[in-house]
N, C-alpha and C positions, 0 to 999 in steps of 0.2 A: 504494500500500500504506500501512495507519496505520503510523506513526512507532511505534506502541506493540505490531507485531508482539515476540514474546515472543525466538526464534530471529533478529535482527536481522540484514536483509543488510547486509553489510561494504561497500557501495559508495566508501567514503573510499579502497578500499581500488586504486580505478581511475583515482585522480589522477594519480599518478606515471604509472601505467602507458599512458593516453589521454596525458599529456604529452610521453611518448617517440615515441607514435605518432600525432604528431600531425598533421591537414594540416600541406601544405609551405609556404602562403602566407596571409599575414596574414588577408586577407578572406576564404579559407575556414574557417579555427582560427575567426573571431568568428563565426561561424553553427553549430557543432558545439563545444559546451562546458559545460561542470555549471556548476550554479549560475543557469542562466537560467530561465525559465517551460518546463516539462518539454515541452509542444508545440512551445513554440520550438524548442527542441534538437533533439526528432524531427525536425521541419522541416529544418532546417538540417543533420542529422549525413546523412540521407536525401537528399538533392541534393548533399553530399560523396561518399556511396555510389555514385552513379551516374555519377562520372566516369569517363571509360574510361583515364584516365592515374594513374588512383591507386595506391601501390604498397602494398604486402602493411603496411605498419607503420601507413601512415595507414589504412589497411582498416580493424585490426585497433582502433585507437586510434577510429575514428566509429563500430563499430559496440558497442563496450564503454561509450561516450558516450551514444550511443542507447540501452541496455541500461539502464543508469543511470534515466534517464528516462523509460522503459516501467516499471521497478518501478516509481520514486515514483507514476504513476497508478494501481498498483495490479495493470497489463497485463503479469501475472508471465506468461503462456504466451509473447506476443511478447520479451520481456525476454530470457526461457530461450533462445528460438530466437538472438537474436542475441549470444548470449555461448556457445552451441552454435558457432554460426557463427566467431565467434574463434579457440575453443580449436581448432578445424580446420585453421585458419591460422596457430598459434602458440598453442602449450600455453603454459597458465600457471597453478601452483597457487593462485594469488591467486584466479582465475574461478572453480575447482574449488569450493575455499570459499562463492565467493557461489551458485554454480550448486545446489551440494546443498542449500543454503537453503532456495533457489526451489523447488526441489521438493519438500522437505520442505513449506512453507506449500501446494504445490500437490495433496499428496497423494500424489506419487509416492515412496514410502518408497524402494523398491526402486532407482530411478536415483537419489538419494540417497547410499545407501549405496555405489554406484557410484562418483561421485565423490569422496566422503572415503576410500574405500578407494584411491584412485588416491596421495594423500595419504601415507595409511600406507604403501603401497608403496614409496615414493618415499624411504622413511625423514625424512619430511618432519611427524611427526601431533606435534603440540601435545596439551596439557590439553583443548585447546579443540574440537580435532576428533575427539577420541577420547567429548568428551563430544557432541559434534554428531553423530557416528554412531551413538553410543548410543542418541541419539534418535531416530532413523532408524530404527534397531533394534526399537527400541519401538512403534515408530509401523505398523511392520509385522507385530508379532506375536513379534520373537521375542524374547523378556523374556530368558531366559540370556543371549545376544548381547551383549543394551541391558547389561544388569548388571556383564557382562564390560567393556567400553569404559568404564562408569563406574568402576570403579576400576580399570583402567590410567588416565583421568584423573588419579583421586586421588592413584597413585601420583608422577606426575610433578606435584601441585599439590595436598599434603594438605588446605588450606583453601579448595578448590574451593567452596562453597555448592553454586550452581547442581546442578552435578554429585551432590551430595546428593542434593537435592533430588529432580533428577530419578530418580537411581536409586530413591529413596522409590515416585518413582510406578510402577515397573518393578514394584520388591515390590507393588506394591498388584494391579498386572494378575496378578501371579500367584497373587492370594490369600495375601499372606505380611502380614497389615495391621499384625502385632507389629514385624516390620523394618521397614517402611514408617514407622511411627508412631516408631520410635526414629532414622530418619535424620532425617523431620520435627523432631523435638523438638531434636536435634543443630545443625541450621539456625538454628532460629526460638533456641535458647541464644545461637548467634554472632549473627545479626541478626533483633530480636524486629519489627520492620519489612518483609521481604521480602514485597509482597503474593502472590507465587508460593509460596510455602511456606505463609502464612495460608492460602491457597484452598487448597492440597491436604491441610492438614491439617483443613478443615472437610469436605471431601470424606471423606477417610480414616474419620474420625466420623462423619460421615451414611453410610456403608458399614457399620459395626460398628453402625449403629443410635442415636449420640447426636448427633443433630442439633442440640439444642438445647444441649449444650457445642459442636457446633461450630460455632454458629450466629455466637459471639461471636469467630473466625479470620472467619467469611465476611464481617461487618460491619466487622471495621478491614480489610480486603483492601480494600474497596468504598472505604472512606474515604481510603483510602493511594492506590489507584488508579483512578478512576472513571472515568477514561478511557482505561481501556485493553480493548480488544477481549477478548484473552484471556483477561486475569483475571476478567470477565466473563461469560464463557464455561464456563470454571471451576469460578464459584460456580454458574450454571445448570444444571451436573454436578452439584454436591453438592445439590442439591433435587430434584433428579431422580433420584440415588439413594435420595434419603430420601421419594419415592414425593410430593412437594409438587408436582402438573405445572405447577400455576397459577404458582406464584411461579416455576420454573425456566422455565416461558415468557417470563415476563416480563425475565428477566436474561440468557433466546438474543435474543431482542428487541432491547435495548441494544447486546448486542455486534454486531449485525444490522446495527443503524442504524451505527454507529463505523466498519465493516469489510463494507459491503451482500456483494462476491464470498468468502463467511466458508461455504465446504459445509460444513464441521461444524455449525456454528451452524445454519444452515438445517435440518440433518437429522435434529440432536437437537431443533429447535423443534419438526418434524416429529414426531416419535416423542413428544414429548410432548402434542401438541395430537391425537393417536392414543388417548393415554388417556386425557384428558380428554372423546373421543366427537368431536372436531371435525373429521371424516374430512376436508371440503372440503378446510380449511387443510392438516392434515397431507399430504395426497396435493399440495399446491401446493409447498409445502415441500419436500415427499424428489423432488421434478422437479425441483426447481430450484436441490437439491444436484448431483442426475445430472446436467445439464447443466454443472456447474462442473467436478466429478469425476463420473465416469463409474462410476468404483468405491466410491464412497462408502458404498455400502451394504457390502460386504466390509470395508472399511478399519475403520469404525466396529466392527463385528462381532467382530475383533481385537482394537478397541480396550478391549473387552467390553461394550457397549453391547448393552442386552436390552430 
């Protein structure tokens, strides 16, 4: 996965926890551990797995190990399964957190919301997961939900940004672009730097029709951030709102290249290269979103993608 995904999996957050469960003997711990070449550790936490003497902690500690290192390649569906595989064996809200990530980057809104509601249940929900299920929320359609969860955020962390921020984009799904534009604006006052706020507040413009004020958010976003997948992504949204397919191809493109298993990217390259008449691409594109997500086509649709 890029290091520049937006919704960041917490993996720092499975050191302790692989430490406790860790093989029992020296020369197995140096074959199952973060921080080596991510195949190695597959290697190595996977021939820990298969001993028939290993007990439910070092299970639990190589396959959290492994999980680790199936994200950094990016291989979120195997990742997901083995930190599935844990929490079966030993619940832990720490997983929860990274698992509803994974799914969120993977598209499954809905087992998402799953796990950070496990969270809230638990009397366990932060700032931060109430703002991670909001997104989840959002990400599924249901904008009241998303909106709600951001300000229970806010309420337990009134100078959230992000949480801002993101509620900004909730109002925008719902056609509210005057709330939307006043969370933006509230943001970009605390930090006139955030490339996630620049991009959505050049989107929010290119929706109400002035692309060309927001053109000047979409280019310090691009400068602040060039390497990041999403923000990318982003600004290919707001040209593609603003009806520009050539240039918003070219910025799904980018994020294409940064982030190749990117189904959104792919399906909005696709839906643009539709309008521009390039049936071929387009139809290679929306395959080869469906292959990554299945649902892509519904998800996007929510997402209000037309």
């Amino acid at each position: 996965m890029s290091k520049n995904v937006l919704l960041l999996i917490c993996l720092l957050a499975f050191s302790a926890l692989a430490a406790q469960a860790a093989p029992t003997t020296q020369e197995e711990a140096a074959v199952c551990v973060s921080g080596k070449p991510a195949k190695e550790t597959i290697a190595g936490c996977t021939k820990i797995l298969s001993l028939p003497t290993l007990d439910s902690q070092a299970h639990v500690g190589a396959l959290l190990v492994r999980g680790d290192a199936y994200s950094l390649l990016g291989d979120l569906d195997i990742a997901a399964a083995d930190y599935e595989s844990a929490q079966k064996i030993s619940y832990s809200p720490n997983v929860s957190v990274v698992l509803g990530q994974i799914y969120v980057n993977l598209g499954k809104s809905n087992q998402a919301i799953a796990e950070f509601t496990k969270i809230v249940d638990a009397g366990l929900a932060t700032a931060q997961i109430f703002n991670l299920r909001g997104g989840a929320f959002q990400n599924a359609g249901d904008f009241d939900a998303s909106i709600a969860d951001f300000n229970k955020a806010l309420l337990l962390k009134p100078d959230f940004l992000m949480a801002i921020n993101n509620r900004a984009a909730a109002y925008a799904k719902k056609g509210d672009l005057k709330a939307a534009l006043k969370d933006i604006d509230a943001v970009l006052a605390a930090d006139p730097n955030m490339p996630m706020a620049l991009a959505n507040r050049c989107g929010l413009l290119a929706k109400d029709g002035n692309l060309e004020l927001g053109r000047q958010s979409c280019d310090k976003a691009e400068r602040l951030a060039s390497d990041n997948y999403f923000i990318l992504l982003a600004i290919g949204g707001a040209y593609y709102d603003a009806s520009r397919f050539a240039e918003a191809v070219d910025y799904f493109s980018r994020s294409i290249r940064l982030m190749p298993q990117n189904p959104r990217a792919l399906y909005m390259r696709g839906m643009a290269e539709a309008k521009l008449g390039k049936a071929e691409d387009s139809n290679a594109d929306i395959m080869a979103a469906a292959q990554i997500q299945p649902d892509i086509a519904v998800f996007m649709t929510k997402s209000g993608l037309k």
